[in-house]
C-alpha positions as CSV (number, residue, x, y, z in Angstrom):
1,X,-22.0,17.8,-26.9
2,X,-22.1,13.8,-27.4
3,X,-25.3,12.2,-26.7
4,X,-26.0,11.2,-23.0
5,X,-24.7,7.8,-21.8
6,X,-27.1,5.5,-19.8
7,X,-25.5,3.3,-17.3
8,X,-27.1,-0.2,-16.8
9,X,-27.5,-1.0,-12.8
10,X,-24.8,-3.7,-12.8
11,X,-22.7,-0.7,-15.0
12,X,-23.3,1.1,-11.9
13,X,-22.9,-0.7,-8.7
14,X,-19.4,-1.9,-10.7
15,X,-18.5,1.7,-10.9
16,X,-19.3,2.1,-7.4
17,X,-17.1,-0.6,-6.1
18,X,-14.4,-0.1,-8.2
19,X,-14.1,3.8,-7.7
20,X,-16.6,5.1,-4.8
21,X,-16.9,2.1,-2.3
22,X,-17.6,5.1,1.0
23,X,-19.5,7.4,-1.0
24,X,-22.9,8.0,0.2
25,X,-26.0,7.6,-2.2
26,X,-26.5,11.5,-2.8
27,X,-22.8,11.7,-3.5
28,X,-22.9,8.6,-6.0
29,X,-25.8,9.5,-7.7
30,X,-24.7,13.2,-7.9
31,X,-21.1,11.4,-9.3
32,X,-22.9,9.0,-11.5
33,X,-25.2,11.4,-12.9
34,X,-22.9,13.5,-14.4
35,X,-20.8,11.0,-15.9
36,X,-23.9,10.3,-17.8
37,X,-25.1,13.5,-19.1
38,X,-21.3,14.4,-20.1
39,X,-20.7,11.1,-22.0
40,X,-17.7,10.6,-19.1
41,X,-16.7,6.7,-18.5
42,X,-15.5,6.4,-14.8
43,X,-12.1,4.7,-14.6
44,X,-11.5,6.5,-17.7
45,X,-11.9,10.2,-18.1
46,X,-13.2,10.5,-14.6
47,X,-12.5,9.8,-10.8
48,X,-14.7,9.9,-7.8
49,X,-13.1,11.8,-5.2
50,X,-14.1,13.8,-1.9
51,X,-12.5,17.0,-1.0
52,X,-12.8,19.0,2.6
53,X,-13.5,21.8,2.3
54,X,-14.3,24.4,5.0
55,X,-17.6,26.7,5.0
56,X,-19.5,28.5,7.2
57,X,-22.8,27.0,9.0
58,X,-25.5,29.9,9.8
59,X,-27.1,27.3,12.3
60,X,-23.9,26.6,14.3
61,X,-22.2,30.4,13.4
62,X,-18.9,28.8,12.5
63,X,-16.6,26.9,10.2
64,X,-17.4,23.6,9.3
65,X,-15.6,20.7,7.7
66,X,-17.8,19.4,4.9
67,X,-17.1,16.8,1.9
68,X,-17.7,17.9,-1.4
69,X,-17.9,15.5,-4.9
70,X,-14.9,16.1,-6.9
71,X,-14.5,14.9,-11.2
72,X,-11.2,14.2,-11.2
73,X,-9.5,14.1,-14.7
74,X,-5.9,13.8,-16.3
75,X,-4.7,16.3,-18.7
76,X,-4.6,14.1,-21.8
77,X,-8.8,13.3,-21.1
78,X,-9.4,17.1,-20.8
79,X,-8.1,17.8,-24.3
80,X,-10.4,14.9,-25.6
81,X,-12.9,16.1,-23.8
82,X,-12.2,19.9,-24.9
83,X,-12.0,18.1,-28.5
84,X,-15.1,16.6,-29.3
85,X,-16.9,19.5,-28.0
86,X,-16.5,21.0,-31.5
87,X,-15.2,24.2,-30.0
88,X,-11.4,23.5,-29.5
89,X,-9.8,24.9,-32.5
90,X,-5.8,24.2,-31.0
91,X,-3.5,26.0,-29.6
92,X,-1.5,29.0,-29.6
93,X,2.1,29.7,-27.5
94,X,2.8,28.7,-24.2
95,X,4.9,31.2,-22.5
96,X,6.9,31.1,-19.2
97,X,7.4,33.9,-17.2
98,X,10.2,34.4,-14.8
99,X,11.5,36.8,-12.1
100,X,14.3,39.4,-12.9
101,X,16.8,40.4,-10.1
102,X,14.6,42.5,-8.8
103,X,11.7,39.8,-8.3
104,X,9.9,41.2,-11.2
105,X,8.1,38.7,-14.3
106,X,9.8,40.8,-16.7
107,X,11.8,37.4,-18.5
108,X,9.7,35.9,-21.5
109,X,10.5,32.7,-22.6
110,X,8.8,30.5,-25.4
111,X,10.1,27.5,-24.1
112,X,11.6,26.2,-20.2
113,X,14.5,27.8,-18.8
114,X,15.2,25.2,-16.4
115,X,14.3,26.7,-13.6
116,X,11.4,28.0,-11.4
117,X,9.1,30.4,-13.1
118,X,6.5,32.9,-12.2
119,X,3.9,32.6,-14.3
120,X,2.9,30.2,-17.1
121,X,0.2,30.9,-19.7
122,X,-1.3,29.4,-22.7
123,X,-3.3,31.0,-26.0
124,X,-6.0,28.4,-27.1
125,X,-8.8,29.6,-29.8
126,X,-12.4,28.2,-29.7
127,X,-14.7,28.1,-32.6
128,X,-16.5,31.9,-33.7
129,X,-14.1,33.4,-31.4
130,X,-12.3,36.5,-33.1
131,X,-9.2,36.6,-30.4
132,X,-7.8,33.3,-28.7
133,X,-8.5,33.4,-24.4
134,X,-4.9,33.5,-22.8
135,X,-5.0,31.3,-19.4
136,X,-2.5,32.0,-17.0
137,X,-1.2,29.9,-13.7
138,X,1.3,31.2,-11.2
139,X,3.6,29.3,-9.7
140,X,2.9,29.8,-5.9
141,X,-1.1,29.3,-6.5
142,X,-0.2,25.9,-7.6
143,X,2.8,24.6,-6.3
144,X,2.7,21.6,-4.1
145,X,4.9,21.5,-1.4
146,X,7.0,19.8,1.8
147,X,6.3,20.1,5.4
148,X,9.4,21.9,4.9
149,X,8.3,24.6,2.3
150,X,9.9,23.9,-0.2
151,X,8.5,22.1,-3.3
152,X,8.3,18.6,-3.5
153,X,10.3,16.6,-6.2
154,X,8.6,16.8,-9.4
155,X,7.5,20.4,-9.1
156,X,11.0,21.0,-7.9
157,X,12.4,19.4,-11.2
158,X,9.4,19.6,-13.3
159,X,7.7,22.8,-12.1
160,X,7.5,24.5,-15.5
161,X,5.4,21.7,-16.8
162,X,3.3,21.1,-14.6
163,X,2.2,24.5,-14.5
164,X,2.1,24.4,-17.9
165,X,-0.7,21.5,-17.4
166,X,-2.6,23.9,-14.7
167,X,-2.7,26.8,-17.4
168,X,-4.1,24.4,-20.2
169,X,-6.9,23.0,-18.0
170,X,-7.7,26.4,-17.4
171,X,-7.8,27.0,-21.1
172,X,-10.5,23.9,-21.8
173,X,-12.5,25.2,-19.3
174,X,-12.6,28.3,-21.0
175,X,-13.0,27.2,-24.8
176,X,-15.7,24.0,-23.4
177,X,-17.4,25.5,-20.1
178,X,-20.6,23.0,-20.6
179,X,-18.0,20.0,-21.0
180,X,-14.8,20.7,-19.2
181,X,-16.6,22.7,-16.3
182,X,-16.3,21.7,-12.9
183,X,-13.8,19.0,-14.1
184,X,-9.8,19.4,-12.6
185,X,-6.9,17.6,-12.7
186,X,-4.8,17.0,-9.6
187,X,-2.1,18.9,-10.0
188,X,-4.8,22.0,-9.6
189,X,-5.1,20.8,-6.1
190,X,-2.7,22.5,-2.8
191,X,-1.2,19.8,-1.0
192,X,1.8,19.0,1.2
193,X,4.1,17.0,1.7
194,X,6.5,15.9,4.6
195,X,10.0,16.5,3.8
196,X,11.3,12.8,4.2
197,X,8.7,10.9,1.2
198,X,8.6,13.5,-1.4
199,X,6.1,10.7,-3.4
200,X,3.9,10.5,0.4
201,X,1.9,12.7,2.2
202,X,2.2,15.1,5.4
203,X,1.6,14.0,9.2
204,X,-1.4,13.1,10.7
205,X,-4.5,15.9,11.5
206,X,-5.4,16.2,15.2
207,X,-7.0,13.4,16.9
208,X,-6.9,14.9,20.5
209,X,-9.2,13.6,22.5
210,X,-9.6,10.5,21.6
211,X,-9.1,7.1,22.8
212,X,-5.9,5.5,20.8
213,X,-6.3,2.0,19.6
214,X,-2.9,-0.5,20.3
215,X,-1.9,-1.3,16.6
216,X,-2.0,-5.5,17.0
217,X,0.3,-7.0,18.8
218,X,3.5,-8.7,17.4
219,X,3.1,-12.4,16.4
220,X,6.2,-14.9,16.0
221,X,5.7,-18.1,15.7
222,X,8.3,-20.7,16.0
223,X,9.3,-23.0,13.2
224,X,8.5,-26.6,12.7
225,X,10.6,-29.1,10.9
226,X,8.5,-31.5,9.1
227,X,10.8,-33.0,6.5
228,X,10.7,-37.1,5.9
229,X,13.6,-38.8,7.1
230,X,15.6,-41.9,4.7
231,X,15.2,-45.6,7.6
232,X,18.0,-47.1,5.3
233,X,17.7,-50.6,2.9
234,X,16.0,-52.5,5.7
235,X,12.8,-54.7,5.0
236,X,10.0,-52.0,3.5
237,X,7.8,-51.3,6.3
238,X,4.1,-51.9,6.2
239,X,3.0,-48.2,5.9
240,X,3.1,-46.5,2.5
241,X,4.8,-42.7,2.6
242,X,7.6,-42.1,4.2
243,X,8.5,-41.9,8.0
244,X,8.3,-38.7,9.9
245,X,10.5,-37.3,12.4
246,X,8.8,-35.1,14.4
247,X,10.4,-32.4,16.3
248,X,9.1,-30.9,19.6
249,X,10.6,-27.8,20.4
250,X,11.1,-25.8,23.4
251,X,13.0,-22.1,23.4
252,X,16.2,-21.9,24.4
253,X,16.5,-19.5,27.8
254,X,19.6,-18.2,29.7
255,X,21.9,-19.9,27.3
256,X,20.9,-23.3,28.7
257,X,20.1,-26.3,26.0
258,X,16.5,-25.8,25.8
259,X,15.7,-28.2,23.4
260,X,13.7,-31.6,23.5
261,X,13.5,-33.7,20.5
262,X,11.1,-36.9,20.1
263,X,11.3,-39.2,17.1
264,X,8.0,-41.5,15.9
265,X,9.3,-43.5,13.3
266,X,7.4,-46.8,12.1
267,X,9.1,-49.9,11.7
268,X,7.7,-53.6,11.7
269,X,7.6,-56.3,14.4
270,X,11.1,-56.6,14.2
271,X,14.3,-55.4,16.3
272,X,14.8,-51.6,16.6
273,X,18.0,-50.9,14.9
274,X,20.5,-47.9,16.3
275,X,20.4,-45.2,14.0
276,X,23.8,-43.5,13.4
277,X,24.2,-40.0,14.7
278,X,22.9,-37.2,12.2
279,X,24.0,-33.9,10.8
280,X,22.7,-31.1,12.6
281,X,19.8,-29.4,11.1
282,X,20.1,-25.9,8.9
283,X,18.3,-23.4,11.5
284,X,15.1,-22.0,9.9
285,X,15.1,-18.1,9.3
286,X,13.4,-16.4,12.2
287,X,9.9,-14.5,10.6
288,X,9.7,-11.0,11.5
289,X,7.0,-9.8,13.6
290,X,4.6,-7.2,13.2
291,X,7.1,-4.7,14.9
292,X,10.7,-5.7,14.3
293,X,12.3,-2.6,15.7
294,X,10.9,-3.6,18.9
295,X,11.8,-6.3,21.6
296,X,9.2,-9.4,22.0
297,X,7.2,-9.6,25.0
298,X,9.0,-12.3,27.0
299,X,11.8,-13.0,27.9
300,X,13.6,-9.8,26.5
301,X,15.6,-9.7,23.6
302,X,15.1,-13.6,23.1
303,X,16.5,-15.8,20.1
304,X,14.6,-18.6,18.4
305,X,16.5,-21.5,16.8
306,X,16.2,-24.9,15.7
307,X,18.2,-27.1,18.1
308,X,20.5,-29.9,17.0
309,X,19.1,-32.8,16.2
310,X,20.3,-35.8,18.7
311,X,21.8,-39.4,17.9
312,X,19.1,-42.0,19.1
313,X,20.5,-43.8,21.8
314,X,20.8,-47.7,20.9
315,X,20.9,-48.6,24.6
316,X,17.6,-47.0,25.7
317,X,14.8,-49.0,25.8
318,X,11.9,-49.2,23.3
319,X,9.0,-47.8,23.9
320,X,6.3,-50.3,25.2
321,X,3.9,-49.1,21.9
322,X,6.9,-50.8,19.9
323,X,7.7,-54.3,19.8
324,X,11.5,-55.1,20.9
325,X,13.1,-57.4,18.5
326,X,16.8,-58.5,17.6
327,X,18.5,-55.3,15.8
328,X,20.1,-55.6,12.7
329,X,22.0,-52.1,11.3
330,X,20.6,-49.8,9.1
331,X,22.7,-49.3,5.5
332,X,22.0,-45.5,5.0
333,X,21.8,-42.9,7.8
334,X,19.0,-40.7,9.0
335,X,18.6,-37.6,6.7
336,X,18.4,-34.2,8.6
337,X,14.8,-32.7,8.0
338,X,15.2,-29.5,6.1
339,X,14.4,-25.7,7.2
340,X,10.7,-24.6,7.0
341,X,10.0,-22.1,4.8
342,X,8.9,-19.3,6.7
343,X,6.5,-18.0,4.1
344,X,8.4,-14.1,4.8
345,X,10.0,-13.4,1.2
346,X,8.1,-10.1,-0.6
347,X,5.3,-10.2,-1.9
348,X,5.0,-11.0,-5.7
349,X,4.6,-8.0,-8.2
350,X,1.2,-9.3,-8.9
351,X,-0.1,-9.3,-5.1
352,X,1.9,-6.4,-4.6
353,X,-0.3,-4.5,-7.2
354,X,-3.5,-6.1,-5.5
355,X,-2.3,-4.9,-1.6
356,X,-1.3,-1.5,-2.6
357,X,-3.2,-0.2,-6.1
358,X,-6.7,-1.7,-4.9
359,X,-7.1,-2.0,-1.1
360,X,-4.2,0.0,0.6
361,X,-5.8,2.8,-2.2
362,X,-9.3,2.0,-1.3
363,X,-8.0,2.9,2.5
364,X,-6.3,6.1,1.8
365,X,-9.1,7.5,-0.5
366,X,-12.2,6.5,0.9
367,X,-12.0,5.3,4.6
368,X,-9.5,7.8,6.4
369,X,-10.5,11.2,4.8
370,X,-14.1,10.3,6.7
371,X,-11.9,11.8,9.3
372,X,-11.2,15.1,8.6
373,X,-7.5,13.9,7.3
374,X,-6.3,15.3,4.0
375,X,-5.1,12.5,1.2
376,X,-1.6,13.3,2.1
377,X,-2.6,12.6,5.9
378,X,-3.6,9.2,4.9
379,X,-1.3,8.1,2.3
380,X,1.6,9.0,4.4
381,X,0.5,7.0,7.4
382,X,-0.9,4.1,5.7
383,X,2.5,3.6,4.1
384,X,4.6,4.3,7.6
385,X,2.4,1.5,8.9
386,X,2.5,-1.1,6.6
387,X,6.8,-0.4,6.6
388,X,7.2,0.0,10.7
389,X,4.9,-2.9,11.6
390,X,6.4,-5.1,9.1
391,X,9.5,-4.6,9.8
392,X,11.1,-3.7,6.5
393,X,12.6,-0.8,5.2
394,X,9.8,-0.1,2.4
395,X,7.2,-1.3,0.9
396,X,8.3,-3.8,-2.1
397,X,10.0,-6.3,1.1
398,X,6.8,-6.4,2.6
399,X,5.6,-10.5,2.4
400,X,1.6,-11.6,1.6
401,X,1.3,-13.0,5.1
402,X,1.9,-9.4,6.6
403,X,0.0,-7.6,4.2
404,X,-2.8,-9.1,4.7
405,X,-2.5,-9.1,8.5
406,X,-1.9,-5.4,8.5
407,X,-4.0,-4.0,5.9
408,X,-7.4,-6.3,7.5
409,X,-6.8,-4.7,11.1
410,X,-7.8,-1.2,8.6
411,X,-10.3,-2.4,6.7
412,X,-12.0,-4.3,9.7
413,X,-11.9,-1.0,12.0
414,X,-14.0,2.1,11.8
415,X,-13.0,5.2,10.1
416,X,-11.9,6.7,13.2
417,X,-10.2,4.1,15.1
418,X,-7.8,3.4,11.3
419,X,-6.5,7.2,11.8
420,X,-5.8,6.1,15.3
421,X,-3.9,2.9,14.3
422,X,-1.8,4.9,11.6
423,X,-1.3,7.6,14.1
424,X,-0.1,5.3,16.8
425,X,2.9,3.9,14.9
426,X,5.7,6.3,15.4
C-alpha cells in the first residue's frame, strides 16, 4: 500500500467546496480521512456522495432513513488502484451467460452476443494465489431501470458491458480488499428511471403534508428602444453625443392604439425644424417568462409590441423649455431606433457548463437528497424545472438571465422548501 497522503487545510476546505459543500463535519472528516490513508485524490479517484439507506432504530422500534458516506470510483481508477497494490497479477476470461429457451444460463459465450444476458463473470489472479477468484454479476441485481420496468437506454443497449464493469469491481475488491474495499462504482448502484428521460431521474418522493411553496412568479418586462437618432446636416448642436429619442410606452389593450410616444431631442436657440415622417420601428422579440406555457396575470392572453413610431407634427407648438425660432429643413431624415436586445438567446457553452456541471450538480447531490429524495428524484426535477419555467423545450435553449433566476430561488431556499419548488412544477 502507497504511503499515506496528508492533506494541507486549504487542500481540504478546497476539497470540501468543490465535492462535499452539505456534508457534515463527521461525514467530511470520515470522507477525508480515508482519502488520506488510501493515498485517494478527491476529484480524481474518489467522490463524496450520501446514500439513504434504511435501518432499523431499537429506540424508535422502526425503520429509519439514515445517510451513509459513500467512495465513489470509476472503473478505470479501480484497476489503478487494484494495480499499485502489488497484488493484481491481470486478468483471465470474461464470460457471459445467457438464458436458453427454457430460461436456463446454460449459453457460454467468450464475448457479447448482442443481447441481454444472465450472468457476467470475470477470472482475475492476485499475487501467491494458486487459483484465480471468479467474480460473478447477474443481470437483474444490477440492472438500472425505468419507471416503466424496463431498462434504461444504456443497459438496454450496453447491458453486457456494464455488467461486465459490476463483475470486475467485484474482482478488485477481491484481489485488493485493504485498497479497493468499501470503494464502488455507480453502475453497482439500483436506481430508476422515469420512462420519458432515460439520461434523468424518477418522480418526486412524498412530500404529503407539507406546505407547497409557489415556484416565483412570471416576470416580463417590456422592451425599451434606446437607439440614437441621425437630426440631419443642420448647424452641430452644442451638446457632444448624439440625440436621443426616447420612447414611452404604454400596452396595447382591446385592440385599441395603446401607444404614446415623446421625443427629447436637443437643438440650439434656433427654429425647430419639421422632421419628415419615419419608418416604423422593427418590434423587439417579446422575452419569455418564467412559465411560458402559461397565460400572464393581466389582461389574459395579452401581446406586447413596439408601436409605430409617429411623424412629429410641424404645426404643433414648441414646448415652452424650447426656444421657437424660424425653421429651416432638415437634409437627412430621422433614423428609426433599433430593437433591444432582449438578452433571451442560450446560454453560452461555457456558462452552460458553469449552471449545470457546478451549481444545478451541487443542487441535485447535496441539497435535495437532505430530503429523503433519491439522486434520480432530484436530477429529474431539477431539470423539469429549469425547462417548464423557462419556457424552452430543453435545457441547452435555456438563456443566463433565466438560469440564474431559477437556479438562486434553489440555492437561496431550504432543503425542504427546493423539493417543494421542483415538485410544484407539473
Amino acid at each position: 500500500m502507497l504511503e499515506p497522503l496528508c492533506f494541507t487545510t486549504e487542500q481540504k476546505a478546497a476539497y470540501r467546496s468543490a465535492y462535499a459543500p452539505n456534508a457534515s463535519d463527521d461525514q467530511f472528516n470520515l470522507f477525508i480521512n480515508e482519502c488520506q490513508r488510501r493515498a485517494l485524490i478527491p476529484g480524481v479517484h474518489v467522490f463524496f456522495r450520501l446514500q439513504n439507506s434504511k435501518e432499523y432504530d431499537q429506540k424508535l422500534q422502526r425503520e429509519v432513513t439514515v445517510q451513509k458516506v459513500l467512495m465513489i470510483t470509476g472503473i478505470n481508477a479501480l484497476r489503478l488502484i487494484s494495480e499499485r497494490s502489488g497484488n493484481f497479477e491481470g486478468y483471465g476470461r470474461f464470460t457471459y451467460y445467457y438464458g436458453d429457451t427454457d430460461g436456463n444460463p446454460t449459453i457460454k459465450s467468450d464475448i457479447p452476443l448482442g443481447r441481454i444476458p444472465h450472468a457476467v463473470g470475470v477470472e482475475m489472479y492476485r499475487k501467491g494465489w494458486r487459483q484465480p477468484v471468479f467474480a460473478t454479476a447477474r443481470f437483474e441485481a444490477y440492472v438500472q431501470l425505468k419507471s416503466d420496468g424496463k431498462p434504461n437506454r444504456m443497459w438496454a443497449t450496453r447491458g453486457e458491458e456494464q455488467l461486465a464493469k459490476c463483475a470486475e469491481a467485484q474482482g478488485h475488491r477481491l484481489v485488493a480488499p485493504e485498497e479497493c474495499g468499501n470503494l464502488y462504482i455507480s453502475e453497482e448502484f439500483e436506481h430508476t428511471e422515469p420512462q420519458s428521460e432515460p439520461d434523468t431521474l424518477k418522480e418526486l418522493a412524498d412530500n404529503a403534508g407539507r406546505t407547497v411553496m409557489e415556484p416565483p412568479k412570471p416576470v416580463v418586462a417590456p422592451a425599451v428602444n434606446q437607439a440614437a437618432a441621425n437630426t440631419g446636416t443642420a448647424p452641430k448642436p452644442q451638446p457632444t453625443t448624439a440625440p436621443v429619442v426616447e420612447m414611452a410606452l404604454t400596452e396595447e389593450k382591446n385592440g385599441g392604439p395603446g401607444a404614446k410616444c415623446a421625443f427629447d431631442i436637443p437643438v440650439e436657440a434656433k427654429p425647430q425644424p419639421p422632421a419628415p415622417k419615419p419608418a416604423q420601428a422593427t418590434p423587439a422579440p417579446a422575452e419569455g417568462g418564467l412559465f411560458a406555457n402559461t397565460t400572464p396575470p393581466e389582461p389574459k392572453n395579452e401581446t406586447r409590441r413596439l408601436p409605430e413610431i409617429p411623424t412629429l407634427d410641424a404645426a404643433a407648438p414648441a414646448s415652452p423649455a424650447q426656444p421657437v425660432v424660424s425653421p429651416k429643413p432638415p437634409t437627412t431624415a430621422v433614423q428609426p431606433a433599433a430593437p433591444v436586445q432582449t438578452g433571451d438567446a442560450p446560454a453560452t457553452p461555457a456558462e452552460y457548463a458553469v449552471f449545470i456541471n457546478q451549481r444545478a450538480t451541487k443542487i441535485i447531490r447535496d441539497k435535495l437528497p437532505k430530503t429523503g429524495m433519491k439522486d434520480i428524484d432530484c436530477a429529474n426535477g431539477v431539470k423539469n424545472y429549469l425547462v417548464k419555467c423557462s419556457g424552452k423545450t430543453g435545457l441547452k435553449q435555456i438563456s443566463k438571465a433565466d438560469f440564474q433566476r431559477l437556479l438562486t430561488v434553489l440555492e437561496n431556499a431550504t432543503p425542504e422548501d427546493a423539493a417543494a419548488i421542483v415538485k410544484a412544477v407539473k
